[in-house]
NUSELUM-262156 format. One line per 8 residues: number of its first residue (from 1); their letters; for each residue z, y, x of C-alpha. Coordinates in Angstrom, 3 decimals, m for minus. Example, Ala and Ser with C-alpha at 12.3 -4.5 7.8 and 13.67 -1.06 7.14 Angstrom:
NUSELUM-262156
1 = AS = 7.800/m4.500/12.300 ~ 7.140/m1.060/13.670
This chain:
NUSELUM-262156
1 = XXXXXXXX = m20.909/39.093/m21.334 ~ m19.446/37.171/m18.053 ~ m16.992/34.855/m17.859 ~ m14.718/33.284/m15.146 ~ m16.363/29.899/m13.178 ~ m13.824/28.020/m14.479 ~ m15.909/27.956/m17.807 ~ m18.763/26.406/m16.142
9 = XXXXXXXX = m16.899/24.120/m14.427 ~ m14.883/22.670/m17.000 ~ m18.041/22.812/m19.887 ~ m18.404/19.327/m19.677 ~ m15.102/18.227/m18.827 ~ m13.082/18.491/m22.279 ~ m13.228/16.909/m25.794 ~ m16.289/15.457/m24.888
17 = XXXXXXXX = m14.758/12.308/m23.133 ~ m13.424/12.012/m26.719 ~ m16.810/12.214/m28.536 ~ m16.403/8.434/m30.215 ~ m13.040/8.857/m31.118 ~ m13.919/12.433/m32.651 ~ m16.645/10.660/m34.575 ~ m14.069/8.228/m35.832
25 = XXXXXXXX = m11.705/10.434/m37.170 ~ m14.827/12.649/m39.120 ~ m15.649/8.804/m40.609 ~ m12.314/8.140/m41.263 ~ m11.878/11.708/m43.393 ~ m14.979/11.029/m45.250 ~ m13.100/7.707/m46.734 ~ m14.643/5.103/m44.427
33 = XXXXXXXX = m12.280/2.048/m43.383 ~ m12.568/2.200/m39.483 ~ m10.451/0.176/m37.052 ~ m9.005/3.194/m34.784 ~ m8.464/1.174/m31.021 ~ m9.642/4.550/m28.968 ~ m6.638/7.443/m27.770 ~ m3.146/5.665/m26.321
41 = XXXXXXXX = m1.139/7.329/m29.085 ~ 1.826/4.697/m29.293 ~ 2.217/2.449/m32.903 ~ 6.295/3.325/m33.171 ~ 7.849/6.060/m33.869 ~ 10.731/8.018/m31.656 ~ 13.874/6.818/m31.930 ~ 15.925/8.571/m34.997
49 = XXXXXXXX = 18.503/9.707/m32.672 ~ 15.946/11.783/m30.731 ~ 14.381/13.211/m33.851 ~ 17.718/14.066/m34.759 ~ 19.166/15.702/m31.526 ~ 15.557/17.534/m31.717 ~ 16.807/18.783/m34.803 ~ 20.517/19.639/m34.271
57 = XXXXXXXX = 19.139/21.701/m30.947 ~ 17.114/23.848/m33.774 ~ 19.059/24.745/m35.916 ~ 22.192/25.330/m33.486 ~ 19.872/28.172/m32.436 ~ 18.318/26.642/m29.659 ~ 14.910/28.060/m29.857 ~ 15.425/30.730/m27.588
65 = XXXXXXXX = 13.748/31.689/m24.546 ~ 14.226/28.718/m20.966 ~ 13.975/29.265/m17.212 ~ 11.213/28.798/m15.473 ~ 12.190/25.468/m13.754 ~ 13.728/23.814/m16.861 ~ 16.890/23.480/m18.948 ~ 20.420/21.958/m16.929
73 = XXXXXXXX = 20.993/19.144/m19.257 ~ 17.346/18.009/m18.861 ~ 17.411/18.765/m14.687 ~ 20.530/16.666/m14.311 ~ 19.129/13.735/m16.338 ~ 16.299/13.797/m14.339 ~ 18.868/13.776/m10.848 ~ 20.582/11.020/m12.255
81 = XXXXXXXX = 16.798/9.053/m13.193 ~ 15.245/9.389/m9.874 ~ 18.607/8.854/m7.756 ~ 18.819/5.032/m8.657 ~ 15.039/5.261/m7.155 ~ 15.724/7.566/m3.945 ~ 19.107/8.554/m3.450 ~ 19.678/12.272/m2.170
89 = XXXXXXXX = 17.488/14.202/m4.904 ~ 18.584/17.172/m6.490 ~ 17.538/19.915/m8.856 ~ 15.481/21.344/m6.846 ~ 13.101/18.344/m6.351 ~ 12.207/18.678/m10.134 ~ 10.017/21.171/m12.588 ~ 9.668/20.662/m16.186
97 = XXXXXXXX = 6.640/20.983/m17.811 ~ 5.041/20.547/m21.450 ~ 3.954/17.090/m20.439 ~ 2.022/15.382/m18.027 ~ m1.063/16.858/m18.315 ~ 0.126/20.353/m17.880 ~ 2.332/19.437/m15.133 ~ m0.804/17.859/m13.498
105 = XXXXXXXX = m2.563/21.274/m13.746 ~ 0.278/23.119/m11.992 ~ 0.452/20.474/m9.107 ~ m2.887/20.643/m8.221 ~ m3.348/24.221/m8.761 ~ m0.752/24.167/m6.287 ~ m2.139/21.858/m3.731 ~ m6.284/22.752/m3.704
113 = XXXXXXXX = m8.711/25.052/m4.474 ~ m12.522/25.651/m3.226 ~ m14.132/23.540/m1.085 ~ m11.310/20.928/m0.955 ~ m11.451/17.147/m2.353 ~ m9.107/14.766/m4.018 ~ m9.388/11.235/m3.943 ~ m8.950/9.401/m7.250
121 = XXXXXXXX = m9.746/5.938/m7.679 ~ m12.639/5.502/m10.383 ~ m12.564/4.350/m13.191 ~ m9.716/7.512/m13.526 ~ m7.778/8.609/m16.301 ~ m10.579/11.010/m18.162 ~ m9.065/14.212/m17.369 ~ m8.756/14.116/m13.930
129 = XXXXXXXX = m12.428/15.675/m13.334 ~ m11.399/18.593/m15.569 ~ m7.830/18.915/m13.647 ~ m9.377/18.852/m10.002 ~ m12.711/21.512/m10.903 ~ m10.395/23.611/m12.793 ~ m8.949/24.878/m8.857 ~ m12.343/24.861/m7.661
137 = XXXXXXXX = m11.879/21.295/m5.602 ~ m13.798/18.391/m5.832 ~ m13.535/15.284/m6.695 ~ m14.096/12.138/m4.405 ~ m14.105/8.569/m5.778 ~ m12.898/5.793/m4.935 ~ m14.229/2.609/m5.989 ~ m11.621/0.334/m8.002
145 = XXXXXXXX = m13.520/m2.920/m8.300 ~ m13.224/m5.765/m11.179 ~ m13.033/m8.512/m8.501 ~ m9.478/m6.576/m7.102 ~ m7.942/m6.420/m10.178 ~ m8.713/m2.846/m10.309 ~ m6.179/m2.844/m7.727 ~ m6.799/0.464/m5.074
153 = XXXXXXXX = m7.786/m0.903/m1.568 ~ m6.932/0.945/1.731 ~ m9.665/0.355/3.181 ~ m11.887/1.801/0.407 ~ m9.388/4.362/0.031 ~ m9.959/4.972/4.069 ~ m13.822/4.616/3.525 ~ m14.280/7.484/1.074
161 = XXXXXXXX = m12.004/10.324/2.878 ~ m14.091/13.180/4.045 ~ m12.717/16.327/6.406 ~ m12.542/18.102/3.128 ~ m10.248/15.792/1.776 ~ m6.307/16.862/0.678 ~ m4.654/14.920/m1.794 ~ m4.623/11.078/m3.634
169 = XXXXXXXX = m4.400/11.150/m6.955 ~ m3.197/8.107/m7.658 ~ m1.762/6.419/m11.497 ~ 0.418/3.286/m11.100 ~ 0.475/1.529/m14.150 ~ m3.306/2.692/m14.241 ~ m5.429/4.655/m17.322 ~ m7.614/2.758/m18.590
177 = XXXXXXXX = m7.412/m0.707/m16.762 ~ m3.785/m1.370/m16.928 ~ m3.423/m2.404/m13.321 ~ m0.346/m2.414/m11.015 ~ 0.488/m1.347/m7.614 ~ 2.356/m3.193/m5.593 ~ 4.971/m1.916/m3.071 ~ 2.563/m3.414/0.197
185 = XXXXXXXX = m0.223/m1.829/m1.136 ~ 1.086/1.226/m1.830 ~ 2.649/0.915/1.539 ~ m0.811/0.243/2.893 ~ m2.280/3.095/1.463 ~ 0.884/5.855/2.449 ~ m0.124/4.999/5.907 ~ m3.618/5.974/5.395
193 = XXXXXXXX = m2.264/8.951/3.825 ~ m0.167/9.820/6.411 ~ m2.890/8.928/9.290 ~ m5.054/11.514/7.277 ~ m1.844/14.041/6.432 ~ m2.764/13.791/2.566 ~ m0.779/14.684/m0.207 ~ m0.088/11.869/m2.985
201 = XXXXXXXX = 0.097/12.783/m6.274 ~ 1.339/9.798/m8.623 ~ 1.237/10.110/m12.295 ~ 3.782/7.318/m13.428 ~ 3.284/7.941/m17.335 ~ 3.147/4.543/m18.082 ~ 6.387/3.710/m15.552 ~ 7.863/1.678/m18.225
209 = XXXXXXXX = 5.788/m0.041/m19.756 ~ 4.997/m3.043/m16.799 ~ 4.447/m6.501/m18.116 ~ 5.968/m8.260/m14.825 ~ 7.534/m7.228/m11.528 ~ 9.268/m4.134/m10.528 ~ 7.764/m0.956/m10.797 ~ 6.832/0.949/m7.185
217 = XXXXXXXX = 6.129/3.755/m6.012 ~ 4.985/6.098/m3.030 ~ 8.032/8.789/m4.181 ~ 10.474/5.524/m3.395 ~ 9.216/5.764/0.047 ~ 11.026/7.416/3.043 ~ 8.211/7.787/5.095 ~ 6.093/8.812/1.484
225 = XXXXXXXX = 8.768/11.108/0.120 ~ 8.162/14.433/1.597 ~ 4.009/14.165/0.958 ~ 4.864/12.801/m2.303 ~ 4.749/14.249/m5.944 ~ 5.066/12.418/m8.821 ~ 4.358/13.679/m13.031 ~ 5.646/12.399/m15.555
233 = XXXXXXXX = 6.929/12.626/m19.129 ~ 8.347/11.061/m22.563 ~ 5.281/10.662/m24.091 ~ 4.519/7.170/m23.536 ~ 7.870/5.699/m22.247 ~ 9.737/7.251/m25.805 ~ 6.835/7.242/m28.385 ~ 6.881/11.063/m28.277
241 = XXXXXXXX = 3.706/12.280/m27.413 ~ 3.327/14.751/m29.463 ~ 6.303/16.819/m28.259 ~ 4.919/17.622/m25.010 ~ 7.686/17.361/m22.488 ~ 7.024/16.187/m18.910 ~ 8.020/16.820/m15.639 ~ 7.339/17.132/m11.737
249 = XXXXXXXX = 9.312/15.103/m8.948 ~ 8.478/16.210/m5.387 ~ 9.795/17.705/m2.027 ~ 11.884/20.649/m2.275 ~ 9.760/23.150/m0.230 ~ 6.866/22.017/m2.443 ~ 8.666/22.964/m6.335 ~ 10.266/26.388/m4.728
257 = XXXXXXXX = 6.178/27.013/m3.817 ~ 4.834/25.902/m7.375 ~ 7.830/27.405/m9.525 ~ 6.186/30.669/m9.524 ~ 2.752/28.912/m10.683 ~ 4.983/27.444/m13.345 ~ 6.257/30.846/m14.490 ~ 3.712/32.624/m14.489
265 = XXXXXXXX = 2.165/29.389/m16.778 ~ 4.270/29.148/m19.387 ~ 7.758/30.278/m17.873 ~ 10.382/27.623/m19.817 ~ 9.923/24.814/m22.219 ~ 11.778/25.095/m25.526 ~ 15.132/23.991/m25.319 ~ 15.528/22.171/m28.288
273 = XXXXXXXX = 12.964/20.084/m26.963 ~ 14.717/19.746/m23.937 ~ 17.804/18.874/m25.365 ~ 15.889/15.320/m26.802 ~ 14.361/14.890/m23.627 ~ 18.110/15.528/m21.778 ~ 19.240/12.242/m24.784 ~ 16.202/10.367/m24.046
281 = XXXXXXXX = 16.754/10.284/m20.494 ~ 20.258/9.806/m20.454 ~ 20.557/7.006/m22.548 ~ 19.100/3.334/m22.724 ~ 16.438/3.301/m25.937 ~ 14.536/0.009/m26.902 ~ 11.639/2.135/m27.558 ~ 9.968/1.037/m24.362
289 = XXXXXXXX = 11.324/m2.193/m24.175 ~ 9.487/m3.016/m27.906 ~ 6.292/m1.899/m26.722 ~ 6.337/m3.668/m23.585 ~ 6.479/m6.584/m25.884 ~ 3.819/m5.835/m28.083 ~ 1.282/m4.455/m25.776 ~ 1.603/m7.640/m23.762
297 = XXXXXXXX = 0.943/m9.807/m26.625 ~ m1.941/m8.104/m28.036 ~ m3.534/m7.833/m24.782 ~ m2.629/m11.841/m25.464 ~ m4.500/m11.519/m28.669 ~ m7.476/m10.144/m27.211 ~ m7.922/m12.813/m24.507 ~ m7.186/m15.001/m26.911
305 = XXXXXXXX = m9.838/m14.686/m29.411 ~ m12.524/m14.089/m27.092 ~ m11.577/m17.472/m25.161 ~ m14.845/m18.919/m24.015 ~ m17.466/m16.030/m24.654 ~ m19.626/m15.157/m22.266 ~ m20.504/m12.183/m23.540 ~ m17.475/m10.037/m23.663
313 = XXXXXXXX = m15.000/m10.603/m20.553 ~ m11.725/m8.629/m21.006 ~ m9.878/m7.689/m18.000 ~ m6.169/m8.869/m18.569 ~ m4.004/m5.809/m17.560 ~ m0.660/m5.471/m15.790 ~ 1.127/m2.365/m17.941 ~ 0.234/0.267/m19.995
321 = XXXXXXXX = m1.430/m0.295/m23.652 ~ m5.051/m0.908/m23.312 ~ m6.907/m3.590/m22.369 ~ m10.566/m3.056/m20.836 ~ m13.586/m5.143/m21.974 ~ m16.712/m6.135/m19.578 ~ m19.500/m5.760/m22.024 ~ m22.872/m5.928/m19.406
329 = XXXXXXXX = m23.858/m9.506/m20.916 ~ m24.685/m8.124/m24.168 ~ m27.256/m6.351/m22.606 ~ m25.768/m2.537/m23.702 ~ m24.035/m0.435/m21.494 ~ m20.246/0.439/m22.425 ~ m21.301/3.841/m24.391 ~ m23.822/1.922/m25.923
337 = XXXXXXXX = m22.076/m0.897/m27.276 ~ m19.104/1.201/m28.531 ~ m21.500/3.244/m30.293 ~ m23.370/0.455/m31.911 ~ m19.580/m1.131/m32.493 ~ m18.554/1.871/m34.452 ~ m21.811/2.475/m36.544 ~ m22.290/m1.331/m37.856
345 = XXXXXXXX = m18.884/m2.861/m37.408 ~ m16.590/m0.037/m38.267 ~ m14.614/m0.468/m34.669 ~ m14.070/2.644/m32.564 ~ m13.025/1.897/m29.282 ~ m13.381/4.312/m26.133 ~ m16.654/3.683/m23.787 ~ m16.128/2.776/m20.203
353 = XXXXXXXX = m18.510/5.679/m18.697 ~ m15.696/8.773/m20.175 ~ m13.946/7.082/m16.902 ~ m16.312/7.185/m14.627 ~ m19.211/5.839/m12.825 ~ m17.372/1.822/m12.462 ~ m16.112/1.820/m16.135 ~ m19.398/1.968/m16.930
361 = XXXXXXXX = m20.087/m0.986/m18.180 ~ m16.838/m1.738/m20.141 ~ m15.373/m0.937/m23.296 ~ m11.542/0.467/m23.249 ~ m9.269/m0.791/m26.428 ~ m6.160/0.905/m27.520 ~ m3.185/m2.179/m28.590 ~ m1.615/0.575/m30.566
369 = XXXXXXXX = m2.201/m1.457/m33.679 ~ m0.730/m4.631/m35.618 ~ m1.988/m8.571/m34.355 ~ m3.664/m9.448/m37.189 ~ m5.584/m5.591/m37.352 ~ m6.494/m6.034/m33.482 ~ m7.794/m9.763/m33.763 ~ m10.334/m8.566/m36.882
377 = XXXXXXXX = m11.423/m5.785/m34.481 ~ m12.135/m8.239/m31.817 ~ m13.988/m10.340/m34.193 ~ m16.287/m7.584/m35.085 ~ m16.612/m7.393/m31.287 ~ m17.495/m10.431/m30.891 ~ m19.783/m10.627/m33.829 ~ m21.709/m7.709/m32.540
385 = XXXXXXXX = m21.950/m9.419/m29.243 ~ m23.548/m12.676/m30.220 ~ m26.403/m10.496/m32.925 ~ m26.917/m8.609/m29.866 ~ m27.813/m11.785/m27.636 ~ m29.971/m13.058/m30.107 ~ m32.055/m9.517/m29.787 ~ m35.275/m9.655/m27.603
393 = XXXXXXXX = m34.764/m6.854/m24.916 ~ m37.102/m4.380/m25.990 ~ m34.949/m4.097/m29.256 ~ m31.745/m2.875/m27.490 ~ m32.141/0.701/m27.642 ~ m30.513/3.287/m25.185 ~ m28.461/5.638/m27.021 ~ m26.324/3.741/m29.031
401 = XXXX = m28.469/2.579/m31.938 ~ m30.304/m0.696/m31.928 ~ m34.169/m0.358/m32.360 ~ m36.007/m1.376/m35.624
């Protein structure tokens, strides 16, 4: 039988980036005691008063069919969000989507297809391949190097555009390193965009959850705002991941051209959904604000305990809930090592390479659990690292099992 490209395309490009933390949950079903540190599935819960407006919104019948753009209540919450950010947006500058990743689909299905190229910054969030060869584009990295801070350069950004290029993807706080833009370097790299007329697409999941200054963005911008989109969604910023419910902010001309991509999507979210996502945007929720605190500490808690090794080198980040380990001194690779942390130590944590070529050699770790559960997981890290040193090099094997 045939099938569509798109299946070859995308093949490689799914669950697979997952394959460790897959493993982890079949280990954990079949009784074993593993230390979960791989997906960024936040450690509270929603607030009760969004569970219960979720709730109300059901059973007051509203569980009927939406519009293709998105419910009022949740439209005008998002007018009054982004206005303290740029004044003058309306309803139209806004689509809702069943969270970020689906709104990322629409956008770019909207923006390339065959035989164009988007620049992402590598290491990248891991479904970003999968989003940009699902339209038939390609991808073009752009190297986000450990001696920056992870931080995007313009002049590597300037280095890697090709004629093919049409759109940044960029993600401020950043998936998996946890690092920041500032507002003069994203100011430095809108006026690359701009010299090269390329669209910037911003995912801004983790928008609250920055451990110092002010968050920025391109979509702030005057001269950024009409080559600007930005996706978003609850998921992180509320603890409600799993009820899909996300958003995109751009120009007006741009969300009249995708709304029909939308609708003929998914046409309308559920409104009882909306209706908690209308609350949760409307009101001020220490959700965020509590794990702000406790992603900063732990990330504390990992430097912490591995103060002084020179074996494992974590990367301290700037936002978001994961901290990203420099594991090349043990002698493994970051697929490696997380494989050999998971089989003997009972740790699953997510290997660099399922974001790219420059993650390679690092380990990613979820803070979505308690101190004290976090510091015994970077113990067994540690522990692992030092039996490892003490290996001759013929005994480290390649494919995430130490030789005999």
């Amino acid at each position: 039988m045939r099938y569509a490209s798109i299946t070859d395309r995308l093949a490689d490009l799914g669950s697979g980036r997952w394959a460790l933390h897959l493993a982890a949950r079949r280990m954990i079903a079949a009784g074993e005691p593993i230390i979960e540190l791989t997906i960024g599935e936040p450690d509270l819960p929603p607030d009760p008063a969004l569970l219960e407006e979720c709730s109300r919104a059901m059973y007051a019948g509203r569980t009927r069919y939406s519009n293709g753009r998105g419910e009022p209540a949740v439209l005008k919450a998002l007018v009054a969000k982004y206005a303290k950010r740029r004044p003058g947006v309306t309803e139209k500058n806004f689509l809702c989507f069943p969270g970020t990743q689906t709104a990322l689909y629409a956008v770019m299905t909207g923006l390339v297809e065959a035989g164009d190229g988007v620049l992402v910054g590598d290491p990248l969030y891991a479904t970003y391949e999968g989003v940009i060869a699902s339209t038939g584009a390609h991808l073009i990295p752009v190297p986000l190097r450990p001696e920056n801070r992870f931080h995007l350069q313009a002049a590597d950004l300037e280095r890697a555009i090709t004629p093919e290029a049409r759109v940044l993807l960029l993600n401020t706080p950043h998936n998996p390193t946890g690092a920041v833009l500032t507002e003069a370097e994203i100011a430095a790299i809108g006026k690359i965009c701009r010299k090269h007329d390329l669209w910037i697409v911003c995912d801004e999941v983790y928008e609250q959850l920055l451990f110092g200054d002010d968050f920025a963005s391109p979509f702030d911008m005057p001269d950024l705002a009409e080559r600007t989109i930005v996706v978003s969604s609850i998921s992180k910023s509320h603890a409600a991941p799993g009820f899909r419910s996300g958003w995109a902010a751009g120009p007006e001309e741009f969300c009249s051209r995708l709304l029909p991509v939308s609708e003929t999507m998914l046409f309308g979210v559920q409104p009882f959904i909306s209706d908690m996502t209308a609350l949760a945007l409307s009101r001020d929720f220490p959700t965020a604000g509590i794990m702000r605190e406790n992603y900063k500490r732990r990330a504390g808690v990992v430097e912490a305990t591995l103060a002084g090794s020179n074996l494992l080198k974590p990367m301290m980040p700037e936002g978001g809930m994961f901290v990203v380990v420099d594991v090349t001194a043990t002698g493994l690779d970051g697929a490696d090592f997380a494989h050999e942390l998971l089989h003997t130590e009972k740790v699953a944590v997510m290997p660099g390479s399922s974001f790219g070529h420059q993650a390679a050699g690092f380990i990613r770790i979820s803070l979505t659990v308690p101190d004290e559960v976090l510091e015994e997981a970077v113990r067994r890290m540690a522990t692992l690292a030092g039996r490892l040193a003490a290996l001759p090099a013929e005994q480290k094997s390649v494919g995430g099992r130490l030789g005999a």
